[in-house]
N, C-alpha and C positions, 0 to 999 in steps of 0.2 A: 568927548571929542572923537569923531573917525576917525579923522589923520592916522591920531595918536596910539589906538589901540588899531588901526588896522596895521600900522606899520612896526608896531612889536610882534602884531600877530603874522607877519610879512617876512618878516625877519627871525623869529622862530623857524617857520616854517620852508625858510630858504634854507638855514643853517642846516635842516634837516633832513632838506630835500637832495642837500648837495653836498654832503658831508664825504660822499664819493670824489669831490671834484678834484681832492689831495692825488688822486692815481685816477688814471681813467683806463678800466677794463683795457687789458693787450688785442681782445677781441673788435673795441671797437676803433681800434687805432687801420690804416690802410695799409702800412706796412708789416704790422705786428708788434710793435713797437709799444712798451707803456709809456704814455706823454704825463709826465709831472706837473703841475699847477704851482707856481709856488704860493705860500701862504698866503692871505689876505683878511683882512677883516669881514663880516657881512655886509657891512655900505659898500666898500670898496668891491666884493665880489658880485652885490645886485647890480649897481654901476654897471660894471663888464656883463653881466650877463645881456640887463637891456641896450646896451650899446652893443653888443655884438648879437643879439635879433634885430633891433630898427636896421644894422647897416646890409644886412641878410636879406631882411624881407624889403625894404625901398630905399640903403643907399641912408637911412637916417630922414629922409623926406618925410615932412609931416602934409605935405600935399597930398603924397600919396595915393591913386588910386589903382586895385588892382585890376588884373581882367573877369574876377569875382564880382568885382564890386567893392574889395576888400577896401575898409580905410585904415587913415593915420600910419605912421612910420613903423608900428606893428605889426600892419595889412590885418586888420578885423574883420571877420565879415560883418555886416551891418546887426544879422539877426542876431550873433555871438556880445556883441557890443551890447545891445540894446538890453541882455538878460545880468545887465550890470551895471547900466545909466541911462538915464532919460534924455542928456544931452546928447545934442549933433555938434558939438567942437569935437570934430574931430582932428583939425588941425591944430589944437590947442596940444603942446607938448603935456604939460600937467594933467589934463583931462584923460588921453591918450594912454600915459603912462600909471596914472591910478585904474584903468579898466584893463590894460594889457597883466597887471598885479594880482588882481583879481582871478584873471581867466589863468595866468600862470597856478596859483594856489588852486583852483579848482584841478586844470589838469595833472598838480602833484599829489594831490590826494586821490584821484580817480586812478593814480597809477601805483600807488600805494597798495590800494585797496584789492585793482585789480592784480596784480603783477606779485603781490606779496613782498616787494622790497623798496628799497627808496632810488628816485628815478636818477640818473647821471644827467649831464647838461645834453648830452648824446641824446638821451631818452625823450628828455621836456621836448628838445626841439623836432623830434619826430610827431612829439604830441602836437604839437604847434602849425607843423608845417603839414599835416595830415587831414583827411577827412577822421571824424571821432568814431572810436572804433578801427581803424586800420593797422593801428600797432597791435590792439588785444586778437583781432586776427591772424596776425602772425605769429602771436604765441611771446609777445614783446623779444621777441628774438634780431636782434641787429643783420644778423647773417641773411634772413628774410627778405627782409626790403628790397626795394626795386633800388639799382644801382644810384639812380639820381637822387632818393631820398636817403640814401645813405653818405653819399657825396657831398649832401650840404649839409649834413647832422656834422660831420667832419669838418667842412668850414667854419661852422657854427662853434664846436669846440675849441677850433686853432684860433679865432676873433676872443676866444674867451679865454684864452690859456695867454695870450702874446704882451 
């Protein structure tokens, strides 16, 4: 069954992606500050994570479209989508949310691999909200970013921490 081994394999690999999320780097906080998480389970912190991109990238809209073309309450681009399901439910929340799980576990292992360490929610969602390749350009250095992509990596954290 997929589900069932994708979501142990979903859930491994969250645990491990975000084993950071206990303290979040001083560097990437705006005032300097380290922001605490408190504990949670891995259901309870995928939860938060995907609830705090859907409301980031459209509000939680699974109407959604972007000015890319991006869909579903994720903002997919169509072509990102497509290298991970055959369906067009894009408004479909379950649909939506097993291809946004997907593209997440890709870009934590691509930043694993590239970056030599495991990504923060700071990290994933620069991966997310970036053209691919734009962080390993800057050396995955937070300091780098262009102020606005660091501004909603920030939001993106405080929706995940709250």
């Amino acid at each position: 069954m997929v589900g069932t081994n994708h979501s142990r394999n979903f859930a491994r690999a969250l645990i491990a992606s975000l084993a950071l999320l206990s303290v979040v780097p001083a560097s990437y906080t705006q005032a300097g500050s380290v922001e605490a998480t408190p504990a949670v389970d891995s259901t309870e912190l995928a939860s938060k994570l995907f609830f705090a991109l859907g409301m980031i990238e459209s509000g939680n809209d699974d109407r959604g479209i972007g000015p890319a073309g991006e869909v579903s309450r994720y903002q997919i681009h169509p072509a990102v989508w497509k290298s991970y399901s055959t369906s067009t439910d894009y408004r479909n929340p379950e649909v939506s949310a097993r291809v946004a799980r997907q593209h997440w576990d890709f870009l934590t292992n691509y930043f694993r691999e590239s970056a030599g360490r495991e990504p923060t929610p700071f990290d994933m969602y620069v991966l997310w909200n970036t053209r691919f390749g734009y962080y390993a350009r800057k050396g995955f250095d937070p300091a780098r970013l262009s102020s606005v992509i660091r501004d909603r990596a920030h939001r993106f954290v405080n929706l995940v921490n709250r």
